[in-house]
C-alpha positions as CSV (number, residue, x, y, z in Angstrom):
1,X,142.9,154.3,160.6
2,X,140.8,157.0,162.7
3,X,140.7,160.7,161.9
4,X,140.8,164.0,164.0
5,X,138.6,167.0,163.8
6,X,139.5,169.8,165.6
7,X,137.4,173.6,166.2
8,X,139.1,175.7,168.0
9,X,137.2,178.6,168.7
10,X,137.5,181.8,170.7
11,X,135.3,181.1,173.8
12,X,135.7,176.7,173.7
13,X,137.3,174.2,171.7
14,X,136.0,170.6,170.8
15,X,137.6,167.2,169.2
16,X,136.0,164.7,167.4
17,X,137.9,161.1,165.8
18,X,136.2,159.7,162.4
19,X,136.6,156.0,162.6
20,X,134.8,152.5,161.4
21,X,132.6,155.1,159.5
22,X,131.1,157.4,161.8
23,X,132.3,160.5,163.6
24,X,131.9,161.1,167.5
25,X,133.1,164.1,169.5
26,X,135.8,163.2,172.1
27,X,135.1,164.3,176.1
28,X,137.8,165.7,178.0
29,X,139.3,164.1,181.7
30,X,136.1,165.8,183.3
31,X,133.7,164.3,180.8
32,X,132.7,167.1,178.8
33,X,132.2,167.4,175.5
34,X,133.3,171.0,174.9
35,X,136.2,172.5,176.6
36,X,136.1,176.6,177.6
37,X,139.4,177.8,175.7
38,X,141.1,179.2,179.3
39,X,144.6,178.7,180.3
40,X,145.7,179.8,183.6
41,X,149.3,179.6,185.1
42,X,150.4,179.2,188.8
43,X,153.9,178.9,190.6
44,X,154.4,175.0,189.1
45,X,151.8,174.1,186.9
46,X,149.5,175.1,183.7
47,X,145.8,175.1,184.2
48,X,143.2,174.3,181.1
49,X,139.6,174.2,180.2
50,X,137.0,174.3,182.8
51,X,139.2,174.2,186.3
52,X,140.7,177.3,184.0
53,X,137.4,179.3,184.0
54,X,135.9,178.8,187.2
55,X,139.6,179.7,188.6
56,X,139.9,182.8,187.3
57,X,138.4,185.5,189.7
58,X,141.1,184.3,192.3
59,X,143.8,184.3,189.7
60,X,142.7,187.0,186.8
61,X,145.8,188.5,186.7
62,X,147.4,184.6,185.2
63,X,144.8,183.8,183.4
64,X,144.3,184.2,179.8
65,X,140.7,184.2,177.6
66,X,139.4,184.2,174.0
67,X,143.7,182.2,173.4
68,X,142.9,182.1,169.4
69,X,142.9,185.8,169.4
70,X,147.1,185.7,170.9
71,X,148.0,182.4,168.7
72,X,151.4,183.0,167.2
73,X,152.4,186.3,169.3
74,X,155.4,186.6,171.2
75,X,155.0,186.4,174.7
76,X,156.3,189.3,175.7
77,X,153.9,190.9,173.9
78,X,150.7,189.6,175.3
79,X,148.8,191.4,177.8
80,X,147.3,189.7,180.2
81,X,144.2,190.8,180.7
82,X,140.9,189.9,182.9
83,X,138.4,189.3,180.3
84,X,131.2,174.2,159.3
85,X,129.6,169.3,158.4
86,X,126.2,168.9,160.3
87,X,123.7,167.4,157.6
88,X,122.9,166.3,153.7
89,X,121.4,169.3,152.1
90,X,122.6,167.9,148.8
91,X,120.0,167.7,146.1
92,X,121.2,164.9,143.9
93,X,119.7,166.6,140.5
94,X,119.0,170.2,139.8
95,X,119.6,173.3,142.3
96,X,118.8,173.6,145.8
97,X,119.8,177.1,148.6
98,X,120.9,175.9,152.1
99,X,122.0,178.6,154.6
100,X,124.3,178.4,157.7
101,X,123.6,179.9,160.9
102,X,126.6,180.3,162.9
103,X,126.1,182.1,166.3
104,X,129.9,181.2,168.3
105,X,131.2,182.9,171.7
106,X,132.4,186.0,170.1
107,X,130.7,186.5,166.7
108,X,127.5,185.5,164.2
109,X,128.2,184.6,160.4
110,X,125.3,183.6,157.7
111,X,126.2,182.3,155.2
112,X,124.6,181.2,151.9
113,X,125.2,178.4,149.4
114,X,123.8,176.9,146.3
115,X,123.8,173.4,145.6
116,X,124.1,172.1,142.3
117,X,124.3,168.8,141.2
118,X,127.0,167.9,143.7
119,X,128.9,171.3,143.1
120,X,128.7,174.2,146.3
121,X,129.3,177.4,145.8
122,X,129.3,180.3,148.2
123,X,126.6,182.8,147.1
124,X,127.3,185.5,150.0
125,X,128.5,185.3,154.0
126,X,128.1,188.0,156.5
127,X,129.9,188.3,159.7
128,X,129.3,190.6,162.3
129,X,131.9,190.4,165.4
130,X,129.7,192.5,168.0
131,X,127.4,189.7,168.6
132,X,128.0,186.2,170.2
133,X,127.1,184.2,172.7
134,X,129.2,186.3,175.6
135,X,126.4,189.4,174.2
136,X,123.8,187.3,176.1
137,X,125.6,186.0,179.1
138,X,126.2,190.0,179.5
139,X,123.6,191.1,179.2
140,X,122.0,188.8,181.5
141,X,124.9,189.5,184.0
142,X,123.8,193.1,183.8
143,X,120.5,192.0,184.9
144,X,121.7,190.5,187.4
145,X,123.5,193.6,188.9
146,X,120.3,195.4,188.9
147,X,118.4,192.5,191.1
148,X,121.2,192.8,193.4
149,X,121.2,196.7,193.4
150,X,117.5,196.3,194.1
151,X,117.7,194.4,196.9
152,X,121.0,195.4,198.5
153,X,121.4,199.3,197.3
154,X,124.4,198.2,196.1
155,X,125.9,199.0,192.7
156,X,128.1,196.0,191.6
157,X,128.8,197.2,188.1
158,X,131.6,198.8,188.1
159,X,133.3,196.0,190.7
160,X,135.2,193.9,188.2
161,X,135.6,191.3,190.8
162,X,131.8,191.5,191.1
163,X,130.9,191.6,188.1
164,X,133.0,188.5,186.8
165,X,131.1,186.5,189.4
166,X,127.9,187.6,187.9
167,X,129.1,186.5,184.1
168,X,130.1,182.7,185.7
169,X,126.6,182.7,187.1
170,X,124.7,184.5,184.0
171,X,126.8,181.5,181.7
172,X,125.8,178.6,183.7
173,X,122.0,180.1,183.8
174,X,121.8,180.4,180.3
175,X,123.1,177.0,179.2
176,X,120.7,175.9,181.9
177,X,117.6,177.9,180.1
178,X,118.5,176.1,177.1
179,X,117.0,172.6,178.5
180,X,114.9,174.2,181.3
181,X,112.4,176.5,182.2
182,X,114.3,178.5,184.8
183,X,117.5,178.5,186.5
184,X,118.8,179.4,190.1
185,X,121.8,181.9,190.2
186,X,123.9,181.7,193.3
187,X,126.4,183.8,194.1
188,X,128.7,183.0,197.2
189,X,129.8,186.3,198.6
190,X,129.1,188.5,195.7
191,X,130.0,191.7,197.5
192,X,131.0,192.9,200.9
193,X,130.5,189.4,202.1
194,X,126.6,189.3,201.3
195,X,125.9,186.4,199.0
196,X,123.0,186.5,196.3
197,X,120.5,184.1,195.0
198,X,118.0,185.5,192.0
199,X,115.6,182.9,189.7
200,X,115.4,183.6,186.2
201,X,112.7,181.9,183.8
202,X,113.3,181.5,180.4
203,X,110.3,184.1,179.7
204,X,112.2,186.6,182.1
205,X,115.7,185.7,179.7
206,X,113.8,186.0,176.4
207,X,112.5,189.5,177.1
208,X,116.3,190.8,179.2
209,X,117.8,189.8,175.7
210,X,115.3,190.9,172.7
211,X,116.7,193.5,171.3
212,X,120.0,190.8,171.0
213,X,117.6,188.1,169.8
214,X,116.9,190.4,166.8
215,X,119.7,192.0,165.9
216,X,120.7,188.5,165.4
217,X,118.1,187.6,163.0
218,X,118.3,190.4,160.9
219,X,122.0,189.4,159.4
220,X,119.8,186.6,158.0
221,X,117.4,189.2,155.6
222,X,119.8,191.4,154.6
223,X,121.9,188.6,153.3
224,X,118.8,187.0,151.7
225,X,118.2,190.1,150.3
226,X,121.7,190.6,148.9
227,X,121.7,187.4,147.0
228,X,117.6,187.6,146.3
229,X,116.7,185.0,147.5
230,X,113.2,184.7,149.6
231,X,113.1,182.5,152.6
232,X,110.7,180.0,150.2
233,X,113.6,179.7,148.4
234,X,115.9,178.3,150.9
235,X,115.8,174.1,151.3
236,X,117.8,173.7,154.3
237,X,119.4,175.7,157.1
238,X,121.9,174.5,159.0
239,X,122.9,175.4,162.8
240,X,126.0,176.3,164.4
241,X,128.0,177.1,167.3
242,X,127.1,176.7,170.9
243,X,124.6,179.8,171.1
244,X,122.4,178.1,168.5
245,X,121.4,176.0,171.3
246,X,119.1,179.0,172.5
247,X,114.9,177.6,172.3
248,X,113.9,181.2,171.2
249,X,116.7,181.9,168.7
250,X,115.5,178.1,166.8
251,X,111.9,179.1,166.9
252,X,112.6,182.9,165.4
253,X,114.7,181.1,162.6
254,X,111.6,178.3,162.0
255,X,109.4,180.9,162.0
256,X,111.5,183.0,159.5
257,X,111.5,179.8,157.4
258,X,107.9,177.7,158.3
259,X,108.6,175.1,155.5
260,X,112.3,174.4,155.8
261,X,114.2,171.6,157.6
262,X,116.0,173.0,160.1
263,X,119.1,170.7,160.6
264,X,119.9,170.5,164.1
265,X,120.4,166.8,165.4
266,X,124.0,166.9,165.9
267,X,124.5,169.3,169.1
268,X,125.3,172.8,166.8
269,X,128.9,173.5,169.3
270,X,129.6,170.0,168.1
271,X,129.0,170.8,164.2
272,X,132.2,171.8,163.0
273,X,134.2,169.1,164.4
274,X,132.4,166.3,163.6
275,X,132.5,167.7,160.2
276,X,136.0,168.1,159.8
277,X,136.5,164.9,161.1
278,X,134.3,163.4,158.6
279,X,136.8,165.2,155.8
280,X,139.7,163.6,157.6
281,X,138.5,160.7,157.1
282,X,137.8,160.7,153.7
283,X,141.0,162.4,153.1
284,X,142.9,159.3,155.1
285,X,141.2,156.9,153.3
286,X,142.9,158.3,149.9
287,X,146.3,156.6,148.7
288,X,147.9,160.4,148.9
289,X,147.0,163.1,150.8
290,X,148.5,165.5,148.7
291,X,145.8,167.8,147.5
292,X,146.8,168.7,144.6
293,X,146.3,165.4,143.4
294,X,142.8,165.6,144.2
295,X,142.0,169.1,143.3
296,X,139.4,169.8,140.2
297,X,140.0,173.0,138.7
298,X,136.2,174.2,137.4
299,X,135.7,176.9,134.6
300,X,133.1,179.4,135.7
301,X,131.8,182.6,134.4
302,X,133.5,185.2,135.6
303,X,130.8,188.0,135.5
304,X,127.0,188.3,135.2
305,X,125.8,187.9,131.7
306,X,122.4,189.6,131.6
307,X,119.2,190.1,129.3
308,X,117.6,193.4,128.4
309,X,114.0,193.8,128.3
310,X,111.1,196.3,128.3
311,X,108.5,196.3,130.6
312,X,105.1,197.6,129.6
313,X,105.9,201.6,131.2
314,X,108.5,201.4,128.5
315,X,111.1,201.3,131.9
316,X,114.7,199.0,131.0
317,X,114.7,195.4,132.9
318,X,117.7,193.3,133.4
319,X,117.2,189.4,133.5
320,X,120.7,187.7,135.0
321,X,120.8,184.8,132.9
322,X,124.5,183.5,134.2
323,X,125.4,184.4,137.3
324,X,128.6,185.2,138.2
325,X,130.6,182.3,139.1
326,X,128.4,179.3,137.2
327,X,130.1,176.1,136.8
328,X,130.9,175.8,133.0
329,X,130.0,174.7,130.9
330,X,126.2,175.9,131.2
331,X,123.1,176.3,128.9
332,X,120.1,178.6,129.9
333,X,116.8,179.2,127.8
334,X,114.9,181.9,127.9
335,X,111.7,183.7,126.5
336,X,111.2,187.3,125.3
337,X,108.0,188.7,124.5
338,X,107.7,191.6,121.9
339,X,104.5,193.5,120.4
340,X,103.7,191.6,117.2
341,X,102.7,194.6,115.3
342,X,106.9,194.7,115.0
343,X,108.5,193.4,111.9
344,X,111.7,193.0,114.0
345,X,112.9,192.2,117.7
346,X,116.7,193.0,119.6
347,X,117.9,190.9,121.9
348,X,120.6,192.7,123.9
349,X,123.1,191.0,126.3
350,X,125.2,192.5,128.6
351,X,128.5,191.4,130.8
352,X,128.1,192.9,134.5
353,X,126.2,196.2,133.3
354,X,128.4,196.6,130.2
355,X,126.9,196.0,126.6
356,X,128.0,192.4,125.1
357,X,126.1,191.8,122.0
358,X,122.8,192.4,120.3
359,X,121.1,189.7,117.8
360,X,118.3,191.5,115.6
361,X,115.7,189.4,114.5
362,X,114.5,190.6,110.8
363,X,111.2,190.1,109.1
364,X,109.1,189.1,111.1
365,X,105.0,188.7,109.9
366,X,102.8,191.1,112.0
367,X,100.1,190.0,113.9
368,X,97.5,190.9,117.0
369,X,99.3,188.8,119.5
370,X,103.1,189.1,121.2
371,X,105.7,187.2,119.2
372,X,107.7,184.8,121.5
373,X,111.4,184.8,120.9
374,X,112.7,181.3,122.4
375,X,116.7,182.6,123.5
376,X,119.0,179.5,124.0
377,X,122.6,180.7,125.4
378,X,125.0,178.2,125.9
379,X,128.2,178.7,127.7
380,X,131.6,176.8,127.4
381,X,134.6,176.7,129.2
382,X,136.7,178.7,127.3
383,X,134.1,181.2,128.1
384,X,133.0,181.8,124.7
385,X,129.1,182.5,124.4
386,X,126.7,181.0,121.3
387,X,123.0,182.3,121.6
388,X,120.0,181.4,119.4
389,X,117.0,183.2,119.1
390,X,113.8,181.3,117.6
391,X,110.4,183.4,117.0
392,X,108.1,180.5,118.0
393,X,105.2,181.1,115.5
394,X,107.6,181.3,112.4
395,X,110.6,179.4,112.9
396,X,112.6,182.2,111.7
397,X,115.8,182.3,113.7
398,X,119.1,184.0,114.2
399,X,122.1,182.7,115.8
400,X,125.8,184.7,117.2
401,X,128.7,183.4,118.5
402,X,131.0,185.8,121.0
403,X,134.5,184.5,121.3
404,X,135.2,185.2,124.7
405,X,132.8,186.5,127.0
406,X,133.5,185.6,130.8
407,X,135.2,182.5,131.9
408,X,137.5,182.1,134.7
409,X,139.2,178.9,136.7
C-alpha cells in the first residue's frame, strides 16, 4: 500500500508517495517537482501552480499568493491582494547534536536537537519571519530597478506593474545562479514599451545580497549559544527549504561547521515531504493507525538539577548535571575537587537555581593534595533523586536520597 507526504508551504507546495520501500517526490502535469502555491480565477475556470504565477501581472487583481496564510477564512473575508526527514543523524549509542537549517519562501528556523540512543529531543528552535527566500528575489529585483534606472532614467520602483515583472525575472535568475555562474534577465516591455535585458553573475548576486546572507547565518550562533553548544559540538546539520539551495549560503554554513556532514543529497525543497512520506509509511504498515496505541509516554526531569562549586577566586560555579527534560531514568557521575587541608567537603545541589540538598562529607584525613569527591546521582522515574559521594583516597562515603525532585511525563 503506498503512502503520501505532503508540505505545503507559503511560497510552493510538493508531494511525495512512500512505496516498495523508498520515497520519491511526485511532479505535477508540467513536470515539475515543486509547485508555486498560486491560484488564480477567471470568468470559467481556476488556475494553479506555475500557469498561476507567471499569470498574474495580467490578472493581479484574481490572483491570490502565500494561500496557507488564508486557509480556513471565509471568503468574504479575504482580500485579494497583489503580492522536516532528509538524512540518519542517529548515533546508535551515546549522544550526538544535529541542527536544522530551514530557509523557506517566507521565513528561516534553526533548530536544535540531541540524539540519544534512539530518543530526539528538541534542545531550542528559532524562527525569524523577516527573512526567506522572497528577501533575496527582492532584493535582487531592487537591483534590477536601479540597472534599468541607469540606463533608461527611469524609476520603476514605485510602478507595481513594473516592479512585479522584475520579481518573476529576479526568481527565475536566482534559481538559475544556484546551478550556474550567471543568468540573463529579460524583461519584455518592462516600462513604457522599452524592454530590458541585464546579466547578473553569481559574484554580482553574492555581494547585492550580503547583508541577507548574514543575517541569515547569525540565527544559527545565537541559538548555539543559547543551548551552549560550540559548532565542534554539532554532528550533523541538515538542510531545508528551497532557499538552502543557494552555493554561498552552503559554503557559509560549511565553513561555520568545517568538520560536520552537511546532509544535503535529497534536493532541501524536497526534504520535508519525502520525510513525511517516509512516516506514512511506516505508520501504514502498522495493524492500527491509531496513535495512541503507539504512543510511549517518557518520564523526564522537569527542571535543571545543578552542582555547586568554587572556583579558585573563591567566585560560585554551577555544573548542570541533568538537564531539563532528560529521559528517565538517568545516572550521571561527577568529580569535585576540594583543598585537602579540609577535614570536611559540601556537596550542594540545586533544582533550576533553587537550593535542593546538601551532603556533608565528615572527617576527612588532611593532606598536601586536593581530595577527590567521586558524586554518583541517579535519577528515576518517579523523579526521586539518590546521590553518593565517595572521597577517592579514603573510601569514606555519604549517601542521600530526595523523594521527589523533578520528574515529569
Amino acid at each position: 500500500m503506498a503512502a503520501i507526504g505532503v508540505h505545503f508551504g507559503y511560497t510552493c507546495a510538493c508531494v511525495a508517495v512512500f512505496k516498495d520501500g523508498r520515497a520519491d517526490v511526485v511532479a505535477n502535469d508540467a513536470g515539475d517537482r515543486v509547485t508555486p502555491a498560486v491560484v488564480a480565477y477567471r470568468d470559467t475556470e481556476q488556475i494553479v501552480g506555475i500557469a498561476a504565477k507567471q499569470g498574474r501581472i495580467r490578472n493581479a487583481a484574481n490572483t491570490v499568493v502565500k494561500v496557507k496564510q488564508i486557509l480556513g477564512r471565509r471568503y468574504i473575508c479575504i482580500n485579494l491582494k497583489l503580492i522536516h526527514r532528509c538524512g540518519n543523524f542517529e548515533s546508535p549509542s551515546g549522544k550526538s547534536h544535529a541542527l536544522v537549517y530551514k530557509l523557506g519562501g517566507t521565513s528561516l528556523s534553526v533548530t536544535a536537537l540531541e540524539v540519544n540512543s534512539g530518543m530526539y529531543r528538541v534542545l531550542s528552535t528559532h524562527t525569524d519571519h523577516s527573512t526567506g527566500g522572497e528577501s533575496f528575489t527582492h532584493a535582487l529585483a531592487q537591483h534590477l530597478a536601479a540597472e534599468f534606472k541607469k540606463l533608461y532614467k527611469h524609476d520603476v520602483s514605485s510602478n507595481p506593474r513594473a516592479m512585479m515583472k522584475l520579481m518573476n525575472s529576479a526568481d527565475v535568475a536566482k534559481h538559475t545562479l544556484s546551478t550556474l555562474s550567471s543568468a540573463n534577465c529579460f524583461v519584455d516591455s518592462l516600462y513604457d514599451g522599452m524592454d530590458f535585458e541585464c546579466n547578473v553573475s553569481r559574484a554580482r548576486f553574492e555581494l547585492i545580497c550580503s547583508n541577507l546572507f548574514n543575517k541569515s547565518i547569525q540565527p544559527i550562533k545565537n541559538l548555539l549559544q543559547q543551548v551552549k553548544l560550540s559548532t565542534s559540538d554539532v554532528n550533523k546539520v541538515v538542510l531545508s527549504g528551497g532557499s538552502a539551495r543557494i552555493p554561498k549560503l552552503q559554503q557559509m554554513i560549511r565553513d561555520l561547521f568545517p568538520d560536520v556532514e552537511l546532509l544535503c543529497s535529497i534536493p532541501p525543497d524536497e526534504v520535508i515531504p519525502v520525510g513525511a512520506a517516509m512516516q506514512a509509511g511506516i505508520l501504514v504498515g502498522k495493524e492500527s493507525l491509531v496513535l495512541g496505541e503507539d504512543s510511549i509516554t517518557v518520564d523526564c526531569c522537569a527542571s535543571d538539577i545543578l552542582v555547586k562549586e568554587v572556583d579558585e577566586s573563591g567566585a560560585d560555579i554551577f555544573t548542570v548535571l541533568f538537564p531539563s527534560g532528560t529521559p528517565l531514568p538517568a545516572r550521571r557521575q561527577h568529580t569535585l575537587q576540594g583543598p585537602g587541608s579540609l577535614a570536611s567537603v559540601c556537596l550542594e545541589l540545586f533544582q533550576a537555581q533553587k537550593p535542593l540538598a546538601q551532603i556533608v562529607l565528615r572527617d576527612l584525613e588532611p593532606k598536601e593534595e586536593m581530595h577527590d569527591i567521586l558524586t554518583v546521582l541517579t535519577m528515576k522515574r518517579d523523579g526521586s533523586l539518590h546521590v553518593t559521594c565517595t572521597e577517592q583516597c579514603s573510601g569514606r562515603s555519604e549517601a542521600v536520597t530526595i523523594a521527589t525532585a523533578a520528574a515529569a511525563s
